[in-house]
C-alpha positions in Angstrom: -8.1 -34.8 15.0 -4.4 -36.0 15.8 -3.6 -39.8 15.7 -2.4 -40.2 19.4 -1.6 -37.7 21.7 1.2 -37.9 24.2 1.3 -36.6 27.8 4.4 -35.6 28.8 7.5 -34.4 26.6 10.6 -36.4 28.8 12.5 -39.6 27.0 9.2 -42.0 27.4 7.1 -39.3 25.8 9.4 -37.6 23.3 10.5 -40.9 22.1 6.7 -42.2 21.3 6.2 -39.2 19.5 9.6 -39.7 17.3 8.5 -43.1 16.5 4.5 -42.0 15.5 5.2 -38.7 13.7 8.0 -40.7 11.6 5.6 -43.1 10.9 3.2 -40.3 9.6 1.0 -40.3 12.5 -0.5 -37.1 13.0 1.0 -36.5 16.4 0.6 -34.0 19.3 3.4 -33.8 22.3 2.2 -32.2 25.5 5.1 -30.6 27.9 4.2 -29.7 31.2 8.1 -28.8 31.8 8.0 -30.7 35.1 9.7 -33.4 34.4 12.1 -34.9 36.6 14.7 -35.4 34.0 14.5 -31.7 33.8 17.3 -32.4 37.2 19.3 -35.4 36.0 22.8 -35.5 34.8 23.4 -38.7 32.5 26.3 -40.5 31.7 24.9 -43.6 30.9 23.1 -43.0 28.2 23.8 -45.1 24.9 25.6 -43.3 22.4 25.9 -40.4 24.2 29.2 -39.6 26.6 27.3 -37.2 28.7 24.1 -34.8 29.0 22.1 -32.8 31.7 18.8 -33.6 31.9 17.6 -30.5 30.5 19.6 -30.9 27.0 19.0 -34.5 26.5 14.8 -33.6 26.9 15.2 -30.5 24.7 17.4 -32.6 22.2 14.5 -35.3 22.0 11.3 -33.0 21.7 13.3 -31.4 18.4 13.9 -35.0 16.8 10.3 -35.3 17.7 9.4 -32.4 15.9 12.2 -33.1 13.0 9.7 -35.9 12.0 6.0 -33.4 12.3 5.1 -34.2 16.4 3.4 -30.7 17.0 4.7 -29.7 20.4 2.0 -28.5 22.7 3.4 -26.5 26.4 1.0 -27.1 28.8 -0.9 -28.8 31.3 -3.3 -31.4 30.1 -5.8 -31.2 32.9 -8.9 -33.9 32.1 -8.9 -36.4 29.1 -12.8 -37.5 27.8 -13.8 -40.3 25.6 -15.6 -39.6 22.6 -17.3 -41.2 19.6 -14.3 -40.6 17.7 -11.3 -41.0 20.3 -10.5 -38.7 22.9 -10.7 -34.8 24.1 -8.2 -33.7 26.1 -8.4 -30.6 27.9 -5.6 -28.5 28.7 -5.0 -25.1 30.5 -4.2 -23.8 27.1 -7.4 -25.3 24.7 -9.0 -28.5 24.1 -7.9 -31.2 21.2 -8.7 -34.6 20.2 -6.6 -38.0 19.0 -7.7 -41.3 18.2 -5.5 -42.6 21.0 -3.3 -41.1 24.1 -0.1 -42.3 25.6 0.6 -41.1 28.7 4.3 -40.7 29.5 4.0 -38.7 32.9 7.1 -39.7 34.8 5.9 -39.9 38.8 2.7 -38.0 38.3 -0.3 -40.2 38.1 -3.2 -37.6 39.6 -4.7 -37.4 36.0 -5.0 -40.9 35.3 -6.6 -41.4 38.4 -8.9 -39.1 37.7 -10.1 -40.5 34.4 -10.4 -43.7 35.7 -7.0 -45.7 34.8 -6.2 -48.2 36.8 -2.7 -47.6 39.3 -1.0 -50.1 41.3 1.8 -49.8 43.3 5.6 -49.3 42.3 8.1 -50.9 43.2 11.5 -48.4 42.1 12.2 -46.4 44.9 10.4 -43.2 45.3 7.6 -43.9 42.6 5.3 -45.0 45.2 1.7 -45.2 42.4 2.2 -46.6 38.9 -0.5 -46.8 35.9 -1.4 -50.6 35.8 -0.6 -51.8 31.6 0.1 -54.8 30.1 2.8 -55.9 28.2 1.9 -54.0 25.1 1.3 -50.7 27.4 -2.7 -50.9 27.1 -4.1 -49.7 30.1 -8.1 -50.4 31.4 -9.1 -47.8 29.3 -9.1 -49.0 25.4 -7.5 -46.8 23.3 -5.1 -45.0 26.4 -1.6 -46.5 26.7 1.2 -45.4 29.1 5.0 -45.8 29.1 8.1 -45.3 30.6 7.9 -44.8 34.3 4.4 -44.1 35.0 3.8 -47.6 33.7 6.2 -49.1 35.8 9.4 -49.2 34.1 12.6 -48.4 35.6 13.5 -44.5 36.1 16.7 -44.9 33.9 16.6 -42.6 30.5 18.0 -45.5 28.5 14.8 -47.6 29.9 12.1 -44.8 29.6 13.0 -44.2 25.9 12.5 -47.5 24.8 9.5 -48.0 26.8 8.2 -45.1 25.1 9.5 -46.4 21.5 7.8 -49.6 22.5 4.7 -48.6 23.2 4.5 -46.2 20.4 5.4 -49.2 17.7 2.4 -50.8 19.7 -0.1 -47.7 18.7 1.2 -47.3 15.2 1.0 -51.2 14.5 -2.9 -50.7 16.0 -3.9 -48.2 13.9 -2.2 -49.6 10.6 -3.9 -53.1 11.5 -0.9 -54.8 11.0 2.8 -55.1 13.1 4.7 -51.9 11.6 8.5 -52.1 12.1 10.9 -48.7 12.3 14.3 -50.0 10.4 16.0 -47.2 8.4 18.8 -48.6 6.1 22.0 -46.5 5.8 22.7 -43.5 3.2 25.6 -43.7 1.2 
C-alpha cells in the first residue's frame, strides 16, 4: 500500500509527490498526459528563464522520481474507500494509499463522481473547482486536492506551491506532527 497517491502528474501534482517521496512517503504519481500545461510556454517561472510546457512537466515528474515517487501512466477512473485508505482504479490495474491528492488541472468529472464536493471557479475558463479548505482537505477525509482543481490560480509558479503545500499538509498528518522540508547547503 502507498502512503498517498496523486492524480495528475502537472506542477500541482508532480510537486506533491517531490515533497512526499523526499520525505520517504511511499508515493505513487498518476499521469493521464492531458494536462494543459502539456500547451503552455512559461517565462515566468521562478528560477527558470524559459520552458514549454511539455519540458517543465517532464522536468518535474523526474525530480519526482529522483526522490522514489513511482510514476504510474494512466487514467485513474474510480477511487473507493477502504478499511485501510483508498483503492483506486485505473485503466491500467487497481492500487491502494492511505491518502490521495488530487491534482487534476480543469478536470473534475472523477471527483464528482466519488462524491467530492465542487463549487464554482472563479479564473477564467475553470468554470467547476473541488471545494477544500485551507489545508487542501476536501469532504472526503483522507482525499486532498491542489493546485487548480482546488481553486488556485492557473499560473505554474502558483500550482507548484499549492501542490508543495498541500503535500507538507499530508506528510505532517501522517507523521502526527508539523514536518518542515529545509535542506541546508553542501559545501
Amino acid at each position: 500500500m502507498y502512503d498517498i497517491a496523486i492524480i495528475g502528474a502537472g506542477p500541482a501534482g508532480a510537486s506533491a509527490a517531490i515533497f512526499t517521496a523526499k520525505a520517504g512517503k511511499k508515493t505513487v504519481l498518476f499521469d493521464s498526459d492531458k494536462g494543459m500545461t502539456k500547451r503552455a510556454w512559461v517565462e515566468n517561472h521562478y528560477g527558470v528563464p524559459q520552458i514549454s510546457g511539455p519540458e517543465l512537466v517532464e522536468t518535474g515528474k523526474k525530480q519526482a522520481a529522483k526522490f522514489g515517487a513511482e510514476l504510474v501512466e494512466t487514467q485513474v477512473t474510480n477511487v473507493q474507500k477502504t478499511d485501510g485508505g483508498f483503492r483506486l482504479e485505473t485503466e491500467t490495474g487497481s492500487y491502494e494509499a492511505k491518502h490521495v491528492i488530487f491534482a487534476t488541472g480543469v478536470a473534475t468529472d472523477l471527483a464528482e463522481k466519488i462524491g467530492l464536493r465542487t463549487k464554482p471557479g472563479t479564473e477564467p475558463r475553470i468554470k467547476t473547482v473541488i471545494d477544500v479548505d485551507a489545508n487542501g482537505k476536501t469532504n472526503i477525509d483522507g482525499i486532498w486536492a491542489a493546485g487548480t482543481v482546488a481553486g488556485v490560480s492557473v499560473h505554474t509558479i502558483i500550482t507548484a506551491g499549492d501542490g508543495a503545500k498541500v503535500a507538507i499538509n499530508v506528510i505532517s498528518e501522517l507523521n502526527g506532527e508539523r514536518y518542515v522540508d529545509h535542506d541546508v547547503l553542501k559545501k
